[in-house]
C-alpha positions as CSV (number, residue, x, y, z in Angstrom):
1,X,85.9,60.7,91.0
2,X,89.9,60.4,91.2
3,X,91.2,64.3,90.7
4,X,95.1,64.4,90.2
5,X,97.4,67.6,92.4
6,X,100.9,68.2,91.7
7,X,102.9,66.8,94.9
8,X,106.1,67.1,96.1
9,X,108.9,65.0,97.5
10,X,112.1,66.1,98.9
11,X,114.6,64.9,101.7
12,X,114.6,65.7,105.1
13,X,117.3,64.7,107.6
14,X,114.8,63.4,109.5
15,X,113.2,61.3,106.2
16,X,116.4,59.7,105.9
17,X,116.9,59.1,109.4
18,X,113.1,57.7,110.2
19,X,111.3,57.0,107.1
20,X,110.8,52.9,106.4
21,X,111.3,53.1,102.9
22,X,115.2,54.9,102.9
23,X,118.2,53.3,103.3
24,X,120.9,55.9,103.7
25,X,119.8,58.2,101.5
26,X,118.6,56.4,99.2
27,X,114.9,55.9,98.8
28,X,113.9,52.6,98.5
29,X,111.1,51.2,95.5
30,X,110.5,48.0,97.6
31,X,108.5,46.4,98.6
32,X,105.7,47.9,96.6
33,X,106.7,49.1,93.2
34,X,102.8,49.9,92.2
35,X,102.7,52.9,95.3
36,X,106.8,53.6,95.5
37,X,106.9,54.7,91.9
38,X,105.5,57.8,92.6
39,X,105.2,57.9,96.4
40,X,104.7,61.3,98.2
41,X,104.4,60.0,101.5
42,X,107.2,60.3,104.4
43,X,107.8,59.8,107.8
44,X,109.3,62.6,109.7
45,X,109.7,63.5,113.1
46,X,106.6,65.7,114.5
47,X,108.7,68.9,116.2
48,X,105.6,71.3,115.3
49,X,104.1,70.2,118.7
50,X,103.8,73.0,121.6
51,X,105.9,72.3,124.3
52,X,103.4,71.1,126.8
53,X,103.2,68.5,124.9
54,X,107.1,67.6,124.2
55,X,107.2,67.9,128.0
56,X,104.6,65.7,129.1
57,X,103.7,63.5,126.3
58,X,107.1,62.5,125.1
59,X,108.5,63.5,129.1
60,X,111.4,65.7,127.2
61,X,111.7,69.4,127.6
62,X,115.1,69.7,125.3
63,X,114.4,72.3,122.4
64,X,114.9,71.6,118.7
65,X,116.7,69.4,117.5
66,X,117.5,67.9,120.6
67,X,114.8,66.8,121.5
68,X,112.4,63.5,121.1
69,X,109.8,63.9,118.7
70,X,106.6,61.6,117.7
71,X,106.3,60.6,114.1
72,X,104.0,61.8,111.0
73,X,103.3,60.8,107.9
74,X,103.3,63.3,106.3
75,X,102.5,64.7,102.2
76,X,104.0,68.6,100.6
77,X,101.8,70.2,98.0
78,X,103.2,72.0,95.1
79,X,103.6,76.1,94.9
80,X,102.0,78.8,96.9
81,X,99.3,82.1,95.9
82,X,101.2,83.8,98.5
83,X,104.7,85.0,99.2
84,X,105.3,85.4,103.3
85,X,108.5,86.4,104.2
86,X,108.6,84.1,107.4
87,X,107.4,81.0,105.7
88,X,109.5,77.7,106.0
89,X,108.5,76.5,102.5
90,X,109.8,78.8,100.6
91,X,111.4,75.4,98.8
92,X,107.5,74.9,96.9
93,X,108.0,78.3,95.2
94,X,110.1,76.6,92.7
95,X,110.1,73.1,93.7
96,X,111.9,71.7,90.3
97,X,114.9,73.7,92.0
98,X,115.4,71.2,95.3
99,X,112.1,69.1,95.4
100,X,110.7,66.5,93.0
101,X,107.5,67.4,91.9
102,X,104.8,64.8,90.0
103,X,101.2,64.5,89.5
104,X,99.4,62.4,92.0
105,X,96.0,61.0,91.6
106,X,93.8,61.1,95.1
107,X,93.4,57.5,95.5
108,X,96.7,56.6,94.5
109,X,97.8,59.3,97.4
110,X,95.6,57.3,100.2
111,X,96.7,54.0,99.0
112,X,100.9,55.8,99.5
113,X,99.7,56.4,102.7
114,X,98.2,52.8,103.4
115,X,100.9,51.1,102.0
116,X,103.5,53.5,104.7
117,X,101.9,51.9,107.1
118,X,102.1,48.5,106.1
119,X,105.7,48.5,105.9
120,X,105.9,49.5,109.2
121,X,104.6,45.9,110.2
122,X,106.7,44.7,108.3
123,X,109.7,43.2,110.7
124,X,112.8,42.7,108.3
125,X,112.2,46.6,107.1
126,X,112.4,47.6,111.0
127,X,115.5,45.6,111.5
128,X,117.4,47.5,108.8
129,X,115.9,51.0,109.9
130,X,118.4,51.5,113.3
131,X,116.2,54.4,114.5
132,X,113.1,53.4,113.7
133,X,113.4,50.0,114.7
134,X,115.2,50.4,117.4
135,X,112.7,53.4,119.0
136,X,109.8,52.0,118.9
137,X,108.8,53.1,122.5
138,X,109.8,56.2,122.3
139,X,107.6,57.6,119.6
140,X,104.4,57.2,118.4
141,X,102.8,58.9,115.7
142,X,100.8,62.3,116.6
143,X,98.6,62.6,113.4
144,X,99.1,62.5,109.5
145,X,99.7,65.8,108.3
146,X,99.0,67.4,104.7
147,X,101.4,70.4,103.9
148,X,103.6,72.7,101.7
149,X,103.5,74.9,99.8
150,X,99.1,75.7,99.6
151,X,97.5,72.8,99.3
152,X,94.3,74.6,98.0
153,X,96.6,76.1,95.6
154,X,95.5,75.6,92.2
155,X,96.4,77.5,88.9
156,X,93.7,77.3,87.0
157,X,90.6,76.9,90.0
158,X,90.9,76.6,93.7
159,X,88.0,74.6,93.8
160,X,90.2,71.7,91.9
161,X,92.7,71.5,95.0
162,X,89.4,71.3,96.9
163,X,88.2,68.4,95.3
164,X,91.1,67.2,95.6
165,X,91.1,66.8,99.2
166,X,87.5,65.5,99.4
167,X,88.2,63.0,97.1
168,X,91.7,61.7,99.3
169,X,89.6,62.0,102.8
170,X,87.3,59.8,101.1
171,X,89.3,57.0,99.8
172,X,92.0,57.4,102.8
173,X,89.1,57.0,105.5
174,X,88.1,53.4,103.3
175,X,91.5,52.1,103.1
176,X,91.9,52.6,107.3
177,X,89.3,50.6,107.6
178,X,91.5,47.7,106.6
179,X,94.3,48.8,109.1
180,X,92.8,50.1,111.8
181,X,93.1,47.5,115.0
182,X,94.8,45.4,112.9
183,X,98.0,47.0,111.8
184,X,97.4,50.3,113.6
185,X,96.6,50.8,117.2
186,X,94.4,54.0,118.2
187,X,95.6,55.0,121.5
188,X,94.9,58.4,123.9
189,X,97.7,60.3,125.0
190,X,97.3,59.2,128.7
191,X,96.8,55.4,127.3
192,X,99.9,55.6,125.5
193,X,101.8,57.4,128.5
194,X,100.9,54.2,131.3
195,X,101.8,51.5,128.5
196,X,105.3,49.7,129.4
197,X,108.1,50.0,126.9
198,X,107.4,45.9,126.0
199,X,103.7,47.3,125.1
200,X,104.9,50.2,122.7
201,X,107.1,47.7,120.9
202,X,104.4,45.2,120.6
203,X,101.7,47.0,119.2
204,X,104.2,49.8,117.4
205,X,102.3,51.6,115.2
206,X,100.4,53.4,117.6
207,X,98.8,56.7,116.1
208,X,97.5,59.3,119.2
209,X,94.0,59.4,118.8
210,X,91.9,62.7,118.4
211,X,89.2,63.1,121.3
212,X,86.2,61.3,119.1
213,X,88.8,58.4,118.9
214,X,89.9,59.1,115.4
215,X,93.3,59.8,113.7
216,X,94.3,62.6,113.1
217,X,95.1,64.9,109.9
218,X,96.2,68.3,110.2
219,X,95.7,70.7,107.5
220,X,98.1,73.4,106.8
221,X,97.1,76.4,105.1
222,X,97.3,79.8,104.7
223,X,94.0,80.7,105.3
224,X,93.7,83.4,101.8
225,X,90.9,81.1,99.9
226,X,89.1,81.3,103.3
227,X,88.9,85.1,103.1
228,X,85.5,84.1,101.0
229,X,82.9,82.3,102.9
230,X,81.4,80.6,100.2
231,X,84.7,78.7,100.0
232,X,84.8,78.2,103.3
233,X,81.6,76.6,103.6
234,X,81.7,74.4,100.9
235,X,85.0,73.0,101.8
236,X,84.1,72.7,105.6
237,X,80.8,71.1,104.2
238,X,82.3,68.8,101.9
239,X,84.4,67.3,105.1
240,X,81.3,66.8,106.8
241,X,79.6,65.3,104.0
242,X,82.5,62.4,103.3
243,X,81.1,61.4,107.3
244,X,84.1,60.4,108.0
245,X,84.7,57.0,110.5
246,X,88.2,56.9,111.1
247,X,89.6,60.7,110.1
248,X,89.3,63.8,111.9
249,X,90.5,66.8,110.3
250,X,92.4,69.9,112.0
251,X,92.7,73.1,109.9
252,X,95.1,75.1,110.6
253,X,96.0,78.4,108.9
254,X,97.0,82.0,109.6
255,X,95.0,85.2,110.7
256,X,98.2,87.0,110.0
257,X,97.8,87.3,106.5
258,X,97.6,90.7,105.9
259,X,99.9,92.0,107.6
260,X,102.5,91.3,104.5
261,X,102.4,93.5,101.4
262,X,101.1,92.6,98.6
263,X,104.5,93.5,97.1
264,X,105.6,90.0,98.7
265,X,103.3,88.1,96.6
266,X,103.6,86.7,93.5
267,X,101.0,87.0,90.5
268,X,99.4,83.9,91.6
269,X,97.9,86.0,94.7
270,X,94.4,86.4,92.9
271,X,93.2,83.3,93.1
């Protein structure tokens, strides 16, 4: 199995600013032309954190953008089946307008993401990367994050996008398996907190672990597929199924739904 998803890339001020693979503005096809080509995968600065933790993880209590973030890696699906006023990415409604969109198969997407973090051991790509480089006790990474956009979204069958996701999980989880300990260090909160700033630099990339000692991935959606519990279950199912060694996935999605009109969606809403 190796499903394909339309993806999105666009820049951030804090992609330009943190991710290893820009330099100014420019993004970067080196050192790994095979995964750059097409490469969904950024580093950005984590601000969707509640302020408990900004307080006493990264010990800074300054609001947005002031203040110091942890990193994700983090990947933006293409399109929506709903239209919510308040939504941040209204930018995936029409992404050929300010995003780049392309077709991304599911292992290529987990090898992106292994190959991100194997340029971030990589010492002559810090040195050029002022921020990054430079900050590597300050922030570590809270989680990987999928977003957009819907990433169940699919045009023609929802249960595409959730193949999909199975299939990236899968082939993600194996390729950790080569980077964990060795180019990644799993650390707790508190373990991370008591660590000297020499420490941080010397084992930079640390990823905050989940409680079962896993990494993290955070799932954004908007929760409308789940409105039918057959879905639900076989997607939730499917996530158990993959057993999982190194991953632990967070869903999160609204319950606010239907509070907005159906006049604000599009004709996409029936999925």
């Amino acid at each position: 199995m190796n499903s394909e998803k339309e993806l999105v890339r666009f820049t951030r001020s804090t992609t330009v600013k943190d991710d290893i693979c820009y330099e100014g503005k420019k993004f970067n096809r080196i050192p790994n032309k095979e995964n750059c080509k097409y490469c969904r995968v950024h580093i950005v600065t984590d601000r969707f954190l509640s302020k408990d933790f900004q307080r006493k993880i990264m010990n800074d209590d300054r609001d947005y953008p002031f203040g110091t973030y942890p990193y994700v890696l983090i990947v933006d699906a293409s399109s929506c089946n709903l239209r919510c006023r308040p939504c941040y990415s209204w930018i995936f409604w029409k992404p050929e307008n300010r995003a780049d969109p392309v077709t991304v198969f599911s292992k290529k997407l987990a090898d992106q993401f292994s190959c991100k973090i194997n340029k971030l051991n990589d010492e002559s790509l810090l040195k050029r990367k002022d921020r990054i480089g430079k900050q590597r006790h300050k922030r570590p990474f809270s989680r990987i994050r999928v977003s957009g956009g819907e990433p169940l979204f699919d045009k023609e069958d929802p249960l595409n996008s959730m193949k999909y996701w199975h299939e990236f999980f899968g082939f993600l989880d194996k390729n950790l398996d080569e980077v964990v300990d060795e180019k990644i260090t799993l650390m707790h909160e508190k373990e991370w907190l008591n660590l000297s700033n020499q420490e941080r630099r010397k084992r930079f990339p640390i990823f905050l672990e989940s409680d079962s000692g896993k990494i993290r991935i955070r799932f954004d959606t908007n929760g409308f597929l789940f409105s039918d519990p057959s879905f639900t279950d076989e997607f939730v199912k499917g996530i158990y199924d993959l057993d999982l060694k190194n991953l632990t996935i967070d869903l999160t999605f609204s319950l606010e739904r239907d509070q907005y009109p159906r006049s604000q969606f599009d004709d996409r809403s029936n999925v």
